[in-house]
VOBA-1610 file (N, C-alpha, C; in pm, whole numbers, padded with zeros to 5 digits, always signed):
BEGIN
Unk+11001+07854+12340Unk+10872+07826+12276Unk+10889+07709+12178Unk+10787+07614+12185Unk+10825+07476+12104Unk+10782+07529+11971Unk+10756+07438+11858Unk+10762+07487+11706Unk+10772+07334+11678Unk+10624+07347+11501Unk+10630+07238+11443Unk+10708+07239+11355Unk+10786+07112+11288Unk+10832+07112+11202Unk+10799+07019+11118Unk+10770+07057+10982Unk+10744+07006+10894Unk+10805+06990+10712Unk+10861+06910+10684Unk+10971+06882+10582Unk+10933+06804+10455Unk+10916+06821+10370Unk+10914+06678+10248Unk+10797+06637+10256Unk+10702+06644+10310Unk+10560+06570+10370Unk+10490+06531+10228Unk+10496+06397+10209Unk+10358+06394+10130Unk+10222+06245+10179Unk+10112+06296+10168Unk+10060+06218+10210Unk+09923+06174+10064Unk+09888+06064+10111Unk+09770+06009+09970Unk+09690+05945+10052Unk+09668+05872+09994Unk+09508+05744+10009Unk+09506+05673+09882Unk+09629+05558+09953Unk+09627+05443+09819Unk+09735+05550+09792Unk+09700+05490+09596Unk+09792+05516+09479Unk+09802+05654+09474Unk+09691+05773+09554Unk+09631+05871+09521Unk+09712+05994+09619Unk+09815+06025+09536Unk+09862+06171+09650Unk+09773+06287+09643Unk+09774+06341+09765Unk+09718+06456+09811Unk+09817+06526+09797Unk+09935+06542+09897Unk+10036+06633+09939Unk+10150+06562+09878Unk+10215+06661+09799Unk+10342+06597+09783Unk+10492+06681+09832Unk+10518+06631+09905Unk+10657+06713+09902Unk+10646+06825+09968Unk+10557+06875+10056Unk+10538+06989+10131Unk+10607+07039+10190Unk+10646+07149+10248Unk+10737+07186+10345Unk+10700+07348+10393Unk+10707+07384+10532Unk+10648+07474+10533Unk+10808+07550+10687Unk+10788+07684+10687Unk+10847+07716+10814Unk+10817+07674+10924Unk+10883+07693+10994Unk+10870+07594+11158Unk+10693+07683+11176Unk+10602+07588+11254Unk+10466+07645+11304Unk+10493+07689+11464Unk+10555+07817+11538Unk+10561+07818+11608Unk+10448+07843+11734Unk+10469+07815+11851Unk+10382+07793+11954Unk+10358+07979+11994Unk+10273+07997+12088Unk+10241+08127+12117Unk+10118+08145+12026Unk+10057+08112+11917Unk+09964+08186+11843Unk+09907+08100+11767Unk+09799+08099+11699Unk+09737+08025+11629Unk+09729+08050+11452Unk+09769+07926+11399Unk+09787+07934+11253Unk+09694+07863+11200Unk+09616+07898+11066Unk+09507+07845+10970Unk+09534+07803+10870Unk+09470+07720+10835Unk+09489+07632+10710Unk+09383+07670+10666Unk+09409+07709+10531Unk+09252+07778+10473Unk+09274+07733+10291Unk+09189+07718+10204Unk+09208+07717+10091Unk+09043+07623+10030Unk+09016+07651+09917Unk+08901+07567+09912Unk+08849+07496+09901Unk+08755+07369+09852Unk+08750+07200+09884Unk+08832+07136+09843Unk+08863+07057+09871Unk+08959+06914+09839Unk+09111+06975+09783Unk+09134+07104+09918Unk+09288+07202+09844Unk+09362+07067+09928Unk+09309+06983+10024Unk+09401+06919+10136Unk+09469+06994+10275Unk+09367+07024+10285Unk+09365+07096+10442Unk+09357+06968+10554Unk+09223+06916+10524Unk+09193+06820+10644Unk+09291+06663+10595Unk+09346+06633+10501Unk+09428+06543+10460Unk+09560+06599+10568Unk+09645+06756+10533Unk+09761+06745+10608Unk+09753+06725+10775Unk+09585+06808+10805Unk+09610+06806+10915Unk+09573+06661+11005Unk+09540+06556+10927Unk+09530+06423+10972Unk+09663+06312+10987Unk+09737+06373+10880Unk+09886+06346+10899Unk+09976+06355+10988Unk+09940+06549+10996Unk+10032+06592+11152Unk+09943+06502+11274Unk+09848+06430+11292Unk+09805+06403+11375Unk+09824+06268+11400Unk+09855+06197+11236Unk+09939+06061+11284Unk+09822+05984+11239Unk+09727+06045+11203Unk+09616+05926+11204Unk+09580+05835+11038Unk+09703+05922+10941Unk+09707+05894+10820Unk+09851+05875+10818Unk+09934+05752+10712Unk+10022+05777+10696Unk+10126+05859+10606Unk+10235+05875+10644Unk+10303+06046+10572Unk+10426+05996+10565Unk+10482+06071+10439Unk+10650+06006+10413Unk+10732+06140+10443Unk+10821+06173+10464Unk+10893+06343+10524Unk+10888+06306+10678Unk+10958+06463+10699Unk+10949+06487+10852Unk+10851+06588+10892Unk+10801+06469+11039Unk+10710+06636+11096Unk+10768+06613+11238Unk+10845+06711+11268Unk+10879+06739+11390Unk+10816+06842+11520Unk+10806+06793+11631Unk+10819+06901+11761Unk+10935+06892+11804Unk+10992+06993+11804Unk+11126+07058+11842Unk+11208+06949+11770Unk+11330+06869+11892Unk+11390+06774+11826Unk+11261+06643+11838Unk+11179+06597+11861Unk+11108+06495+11876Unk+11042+06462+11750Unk+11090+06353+11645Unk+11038+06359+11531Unk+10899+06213+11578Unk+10777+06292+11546Unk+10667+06264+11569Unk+10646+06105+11526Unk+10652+06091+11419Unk+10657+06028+11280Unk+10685+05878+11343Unk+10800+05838+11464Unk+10839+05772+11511Unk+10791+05666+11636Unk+10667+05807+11735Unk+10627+05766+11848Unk+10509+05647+11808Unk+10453+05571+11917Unk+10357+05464+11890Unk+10220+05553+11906Unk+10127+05495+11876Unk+10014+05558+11898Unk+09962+05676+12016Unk+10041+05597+12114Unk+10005+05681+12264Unk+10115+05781+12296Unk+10226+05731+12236Unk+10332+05828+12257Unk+10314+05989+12205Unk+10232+05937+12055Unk+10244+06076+11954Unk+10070+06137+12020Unk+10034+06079+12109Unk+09875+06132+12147Unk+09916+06183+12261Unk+10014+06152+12338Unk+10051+06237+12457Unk+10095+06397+12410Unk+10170+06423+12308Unk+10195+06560+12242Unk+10090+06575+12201Unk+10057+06538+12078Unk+09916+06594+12005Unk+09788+06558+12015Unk+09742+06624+12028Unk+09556+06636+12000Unk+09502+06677+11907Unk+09397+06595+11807Unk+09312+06629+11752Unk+09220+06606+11717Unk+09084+06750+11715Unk+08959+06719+11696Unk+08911+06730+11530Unk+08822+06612+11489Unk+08793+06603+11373Unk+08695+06659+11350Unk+08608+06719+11181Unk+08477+06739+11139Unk+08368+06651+11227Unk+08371+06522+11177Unk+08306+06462+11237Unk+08303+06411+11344Unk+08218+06348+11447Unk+08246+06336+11535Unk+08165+06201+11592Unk+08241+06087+11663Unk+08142+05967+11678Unk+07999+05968+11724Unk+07936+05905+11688Unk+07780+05901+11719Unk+07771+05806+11831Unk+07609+05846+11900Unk+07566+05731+12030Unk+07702+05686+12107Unk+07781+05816+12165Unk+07868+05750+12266Unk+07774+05777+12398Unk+07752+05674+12481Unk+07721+05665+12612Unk+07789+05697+12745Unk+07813+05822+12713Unk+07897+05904+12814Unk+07864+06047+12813Unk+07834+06121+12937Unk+07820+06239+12991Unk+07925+06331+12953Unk+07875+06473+12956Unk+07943+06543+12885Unk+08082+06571+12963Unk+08088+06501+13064Unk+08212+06554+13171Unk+08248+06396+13209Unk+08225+06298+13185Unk+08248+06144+13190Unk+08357+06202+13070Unk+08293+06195+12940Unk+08432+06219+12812Unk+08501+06313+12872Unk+08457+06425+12922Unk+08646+06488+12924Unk+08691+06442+13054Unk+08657+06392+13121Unk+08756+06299+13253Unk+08859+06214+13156Unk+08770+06126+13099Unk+08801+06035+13028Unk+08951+06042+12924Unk+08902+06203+12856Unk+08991+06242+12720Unk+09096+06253+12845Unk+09110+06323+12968Unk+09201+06382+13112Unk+09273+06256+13115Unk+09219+06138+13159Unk+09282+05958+13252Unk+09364+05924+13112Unk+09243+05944+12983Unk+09398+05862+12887Unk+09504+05954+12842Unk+09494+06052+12845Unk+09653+06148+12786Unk+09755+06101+12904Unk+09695+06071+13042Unk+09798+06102+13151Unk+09824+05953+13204Unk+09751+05863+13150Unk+09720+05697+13157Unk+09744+05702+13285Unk+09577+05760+13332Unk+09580+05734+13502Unk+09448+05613+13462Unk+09383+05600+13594Unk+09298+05461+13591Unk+09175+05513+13689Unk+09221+05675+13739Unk+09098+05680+13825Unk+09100+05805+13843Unk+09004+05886+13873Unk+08991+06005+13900Unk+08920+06047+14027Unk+09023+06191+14059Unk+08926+06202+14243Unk+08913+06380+14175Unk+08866+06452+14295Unk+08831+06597+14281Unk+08913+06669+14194Unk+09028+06709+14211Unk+09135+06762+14144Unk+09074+06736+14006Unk+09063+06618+13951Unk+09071+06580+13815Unk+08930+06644+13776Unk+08793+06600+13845Unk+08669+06674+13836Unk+08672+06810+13817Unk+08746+06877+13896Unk+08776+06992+13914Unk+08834+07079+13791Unk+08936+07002+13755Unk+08997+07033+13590Unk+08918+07012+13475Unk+08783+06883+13493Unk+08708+06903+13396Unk+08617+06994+13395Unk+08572+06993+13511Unk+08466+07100+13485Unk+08533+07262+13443Unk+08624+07291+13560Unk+08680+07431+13472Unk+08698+07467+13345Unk+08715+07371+13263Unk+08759+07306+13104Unk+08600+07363+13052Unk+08471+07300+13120Unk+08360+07317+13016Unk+08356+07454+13054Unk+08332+07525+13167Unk+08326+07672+13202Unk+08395+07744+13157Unk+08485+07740+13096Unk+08548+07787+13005Unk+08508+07811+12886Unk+08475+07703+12842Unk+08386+07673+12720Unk+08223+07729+12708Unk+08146+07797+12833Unk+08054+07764+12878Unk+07969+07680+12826Unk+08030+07586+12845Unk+07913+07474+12827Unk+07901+07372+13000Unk+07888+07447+13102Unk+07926+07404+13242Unk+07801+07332+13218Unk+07663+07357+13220Unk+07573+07356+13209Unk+07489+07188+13132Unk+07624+07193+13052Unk+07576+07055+12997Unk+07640+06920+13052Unk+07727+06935+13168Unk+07844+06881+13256Unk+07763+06707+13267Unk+07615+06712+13290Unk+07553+06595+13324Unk+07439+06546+13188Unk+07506+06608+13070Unk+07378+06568+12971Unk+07483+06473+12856Unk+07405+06363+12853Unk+07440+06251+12784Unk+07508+06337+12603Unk+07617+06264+12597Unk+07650+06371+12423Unk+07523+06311+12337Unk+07439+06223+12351Unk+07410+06170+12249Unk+07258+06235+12217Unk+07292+06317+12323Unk+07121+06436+12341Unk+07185+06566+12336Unk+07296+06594+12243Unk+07351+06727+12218Unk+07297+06784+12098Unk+07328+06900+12049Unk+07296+06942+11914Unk+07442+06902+11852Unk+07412+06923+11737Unk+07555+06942+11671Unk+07661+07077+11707Unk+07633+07165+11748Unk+07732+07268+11774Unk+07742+07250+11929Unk+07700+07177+12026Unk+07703+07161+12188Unk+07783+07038+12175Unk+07784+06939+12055Unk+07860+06799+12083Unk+08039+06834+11995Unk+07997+06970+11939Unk+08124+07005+11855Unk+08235+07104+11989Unk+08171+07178+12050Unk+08198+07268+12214Unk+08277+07122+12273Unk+08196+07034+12320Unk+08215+06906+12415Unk+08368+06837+12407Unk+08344+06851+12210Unk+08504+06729+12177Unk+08607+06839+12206Unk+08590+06990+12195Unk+08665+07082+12220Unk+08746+07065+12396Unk+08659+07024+12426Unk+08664+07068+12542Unk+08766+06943+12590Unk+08730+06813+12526Unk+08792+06674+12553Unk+08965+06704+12513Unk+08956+06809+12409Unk+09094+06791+12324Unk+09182+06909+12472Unk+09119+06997+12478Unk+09175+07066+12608Unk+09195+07072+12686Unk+09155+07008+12771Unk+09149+06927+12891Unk+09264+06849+12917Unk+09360+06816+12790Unk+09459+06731+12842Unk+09556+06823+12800Unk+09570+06924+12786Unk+09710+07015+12753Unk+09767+06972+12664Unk+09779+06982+12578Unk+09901+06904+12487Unk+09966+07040+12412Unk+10084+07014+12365Unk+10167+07087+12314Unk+10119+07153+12139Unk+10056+07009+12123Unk+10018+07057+11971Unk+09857+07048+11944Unk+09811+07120+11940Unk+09651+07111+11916Unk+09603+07170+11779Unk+09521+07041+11696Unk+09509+07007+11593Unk+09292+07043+11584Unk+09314+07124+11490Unk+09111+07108+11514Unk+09067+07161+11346Unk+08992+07068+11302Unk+08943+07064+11202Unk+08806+07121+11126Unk+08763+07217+11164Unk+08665+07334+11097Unk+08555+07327+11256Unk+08599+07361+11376Unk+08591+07378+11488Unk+08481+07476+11550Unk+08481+07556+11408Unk+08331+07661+11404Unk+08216+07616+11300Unk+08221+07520+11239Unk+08162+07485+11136Unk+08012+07523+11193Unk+07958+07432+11326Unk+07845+07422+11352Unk+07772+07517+11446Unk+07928+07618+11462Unk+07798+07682+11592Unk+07776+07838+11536Unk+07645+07874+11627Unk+07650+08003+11603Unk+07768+08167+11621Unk+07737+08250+11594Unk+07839+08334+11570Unk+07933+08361+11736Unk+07812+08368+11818Unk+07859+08399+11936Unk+07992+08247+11960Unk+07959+08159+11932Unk+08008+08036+11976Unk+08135+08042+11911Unk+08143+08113+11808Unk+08210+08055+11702Unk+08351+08208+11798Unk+08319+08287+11785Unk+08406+08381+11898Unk+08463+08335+12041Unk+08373+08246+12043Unk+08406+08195+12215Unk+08509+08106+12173Unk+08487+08027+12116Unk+08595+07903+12052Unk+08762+07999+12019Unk+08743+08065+11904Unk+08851+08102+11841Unk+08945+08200+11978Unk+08833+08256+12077Unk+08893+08393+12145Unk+08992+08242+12202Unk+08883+08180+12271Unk+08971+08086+12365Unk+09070+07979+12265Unk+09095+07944+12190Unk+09211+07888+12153Unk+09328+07970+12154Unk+09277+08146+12058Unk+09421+08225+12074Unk+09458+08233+12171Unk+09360+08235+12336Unk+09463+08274+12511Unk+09534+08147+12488Unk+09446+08020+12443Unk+09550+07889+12493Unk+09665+07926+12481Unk+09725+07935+12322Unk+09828+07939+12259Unk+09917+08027+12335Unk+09826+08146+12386Unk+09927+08268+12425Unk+09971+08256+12580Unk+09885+08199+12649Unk+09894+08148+12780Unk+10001+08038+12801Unk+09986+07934+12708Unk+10039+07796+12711Unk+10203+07830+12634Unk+10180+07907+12510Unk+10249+07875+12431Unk+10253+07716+12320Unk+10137+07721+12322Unk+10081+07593+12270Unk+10078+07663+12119Unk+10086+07514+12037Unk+10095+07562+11907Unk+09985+07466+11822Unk+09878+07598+11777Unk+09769+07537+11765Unk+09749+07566+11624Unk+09696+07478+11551Unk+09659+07417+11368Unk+09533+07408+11370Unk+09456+07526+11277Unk+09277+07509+11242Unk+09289+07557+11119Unk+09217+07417+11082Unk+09156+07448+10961Unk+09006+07531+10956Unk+08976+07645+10867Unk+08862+07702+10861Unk+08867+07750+10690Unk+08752+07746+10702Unk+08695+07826+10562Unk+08655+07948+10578Unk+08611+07995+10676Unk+08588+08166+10690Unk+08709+08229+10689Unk+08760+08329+10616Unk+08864+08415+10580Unk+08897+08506+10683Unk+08764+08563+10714Unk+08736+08679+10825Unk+08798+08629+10900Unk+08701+08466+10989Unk+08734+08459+11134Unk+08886+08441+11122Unk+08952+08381+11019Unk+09112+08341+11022Unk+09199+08451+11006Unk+09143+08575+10986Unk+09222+08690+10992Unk+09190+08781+11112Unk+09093+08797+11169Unk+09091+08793+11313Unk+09168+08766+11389Unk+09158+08668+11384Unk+09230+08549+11544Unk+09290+08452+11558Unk+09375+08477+11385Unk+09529+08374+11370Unk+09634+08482+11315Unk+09735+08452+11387Unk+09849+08516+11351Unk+09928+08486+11193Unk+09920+08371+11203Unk+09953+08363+11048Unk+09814+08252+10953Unk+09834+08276+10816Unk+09780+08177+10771Unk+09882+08130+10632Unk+09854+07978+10604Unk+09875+07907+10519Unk+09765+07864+10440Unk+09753+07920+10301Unk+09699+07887+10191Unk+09704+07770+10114Unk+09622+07689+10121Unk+09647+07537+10032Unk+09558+07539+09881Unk+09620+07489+09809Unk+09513+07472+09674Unk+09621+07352+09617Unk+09527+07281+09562Unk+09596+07145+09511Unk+09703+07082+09590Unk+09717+07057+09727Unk+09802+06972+09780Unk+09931+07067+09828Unk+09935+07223+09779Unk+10039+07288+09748Unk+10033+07418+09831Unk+10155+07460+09831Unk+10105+07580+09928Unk+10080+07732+09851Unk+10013+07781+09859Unk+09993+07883+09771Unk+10007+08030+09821Unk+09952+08048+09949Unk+10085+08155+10021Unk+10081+08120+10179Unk+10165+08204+10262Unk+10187+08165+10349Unk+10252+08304+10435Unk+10200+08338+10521Unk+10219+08449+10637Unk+10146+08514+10694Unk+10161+08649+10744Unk+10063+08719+10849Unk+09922+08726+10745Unk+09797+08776+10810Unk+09722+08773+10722Unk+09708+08911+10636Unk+09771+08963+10646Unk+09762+09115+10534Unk+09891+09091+10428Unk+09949+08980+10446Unk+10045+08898+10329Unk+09976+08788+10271Unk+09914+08690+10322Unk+09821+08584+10300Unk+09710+08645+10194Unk+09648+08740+10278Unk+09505+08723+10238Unk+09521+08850+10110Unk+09545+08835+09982Unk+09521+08950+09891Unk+09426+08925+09779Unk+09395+08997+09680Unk+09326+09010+09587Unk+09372+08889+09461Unk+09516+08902+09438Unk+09540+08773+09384Unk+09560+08672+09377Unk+09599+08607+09545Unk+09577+08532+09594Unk+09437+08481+09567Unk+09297+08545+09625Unk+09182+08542+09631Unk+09130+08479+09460Unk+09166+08533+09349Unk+09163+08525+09223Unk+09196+08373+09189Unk+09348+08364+09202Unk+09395+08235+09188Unk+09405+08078+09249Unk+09358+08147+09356Unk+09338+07982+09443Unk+09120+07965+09427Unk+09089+08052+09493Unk+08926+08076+09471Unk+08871+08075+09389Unk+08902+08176+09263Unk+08869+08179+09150Unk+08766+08335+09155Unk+08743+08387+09273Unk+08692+08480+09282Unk+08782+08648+09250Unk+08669+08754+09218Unk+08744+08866+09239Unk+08671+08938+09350Unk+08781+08964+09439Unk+08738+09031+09592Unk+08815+09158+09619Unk+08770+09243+09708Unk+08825+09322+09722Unk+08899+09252+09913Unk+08995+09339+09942Unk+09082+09322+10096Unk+09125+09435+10156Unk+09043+09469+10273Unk+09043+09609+10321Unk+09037+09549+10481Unk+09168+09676+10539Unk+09137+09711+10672Unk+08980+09734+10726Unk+08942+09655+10817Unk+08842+09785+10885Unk+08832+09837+11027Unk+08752+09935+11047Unk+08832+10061+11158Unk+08932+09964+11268Unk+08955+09850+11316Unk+08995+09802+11407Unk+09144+09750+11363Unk+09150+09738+11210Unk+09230+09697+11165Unk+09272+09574+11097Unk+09150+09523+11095Unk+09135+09348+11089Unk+09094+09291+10898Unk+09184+09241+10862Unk+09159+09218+10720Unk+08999+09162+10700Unk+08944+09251+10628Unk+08831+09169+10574Unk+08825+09137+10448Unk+08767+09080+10397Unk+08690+09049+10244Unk+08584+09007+10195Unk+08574+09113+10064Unk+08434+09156+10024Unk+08437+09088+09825Unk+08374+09018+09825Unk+08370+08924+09685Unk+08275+09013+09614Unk+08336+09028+09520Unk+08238+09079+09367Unk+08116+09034+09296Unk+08255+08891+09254Unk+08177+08817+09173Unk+08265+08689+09118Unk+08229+08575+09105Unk+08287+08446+09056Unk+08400+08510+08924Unk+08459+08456+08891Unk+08591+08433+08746Unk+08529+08332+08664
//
């Protein structure tokens, strides 16, 4: 099973560090891990780093392959990642982009059935089969947020990177997403990084989580180690309560602000 590694990491903007000096246990593949903590803790800063698209001083490794090193296309053949935002007025069908996201991971130049075939299974999956021939630029926001999902999956990659991935859709959607990233992981052994702000869904349907507040890590493991009352206090500022419920699944129930 592959595993991220990550060492010394600090990353800024300009003069301005975010992360300094980070270092976390290997992120291994099989299951899905969360980055959770609350605004500007530097969630979507690290995970733009591991993705190469910001620059970072440390090591971030897959297995022995230190990332840090490859050229643009090299480090996009391992990793994928989908951002908050997402480009506007692209003039391409909802199955044109994931052909598309398919030809450049594998730098083919043309596509026949097989490849059709892989995209579309990709949105049916997603169920979004349905939108296979509708321009993105006539999507909603939670059908064009499904779509880039679907672009980032479509090419397999080892490391899959997604940045508040439920933000926009409804609840049902937001289950469909998370169920299907945990089979990826567990199917693939793919080792997959989401950032979310819901506590719940990240104790659900990630095996571990990592807590960020100020650039720093503030805890880090399964979520009935992660997710506690003082934790909750000191990074949030809230007082909550953290209870099993009948299924077994950490929830949390807030009081009241600190």
């Amino acid at each position: 099973m592959s595993a991220l590694h990550i060492d010394d990491l600090s990353v800024g903007y300009g003069a301005r560090r975010i992360i300094e000096a980070l270092s976390l246990p290997a992120i291994e593949g099989g299951a899905v891990t969360a980055l959770v903590g609350p605004n500007a803790a530097g969630k979507t800063t690290l995970l733009r780093a591991l993705a190469g698209i910001i620059p970072a001083y440390g090591t971030v490794r897959l297995d022995e392959l230190e990332l840090s090193r490859l050229s643009i296309a090299g480090h996009a053949a391992h990793v994928t990642y989908m951002p908050q935002s997402l480009p506007q007025r692209v003039a391409l069908t909802v199955l044109e982009a994931t052909l598309s996201a398919l030809m450049s991971s594998r730098g083919w130049s043309a596509t026949g059935a097989a490849e059709r075939e892989r995209a579309m299974a990709t949105l049916a999956r997603l169920g979004i089969a349905d939108l296979a021939l509708r321009g993105l630029d006539e999507l909603s926001g939670g059908q064009r947020q499904l779509a880039s999902l679907a672009q980032c999956i479509v090419r397999e990659p080892a490391v899959l990177l997604l940045d508040e991935p439920t933000s926009a859709l409804d609840i049902n959607h937001q289950l469909r997403v998370m169920q299907l990233v945990e089979e990826l992981a567990r199917e693939r052994g793919l080792i997959a990084v989401v950032v979310l702000h819901d506590i719940a869904l990240a104790s659900r349907w990630c095996r571990r989580i990592v807590v960020l507040s100020n650039g720093t890590v503030a805890a880090d493991g399964p979520p009935e180690e992660a997710v506690t009352p003082d934790m909750l206090a000191r990074v949030y500022g809230v007082e909550a309560r953290v209870e099993r419920c009948s299924h077994g699944y950490v929830q949390v129930m807030v009081d009241r602000a600190l």
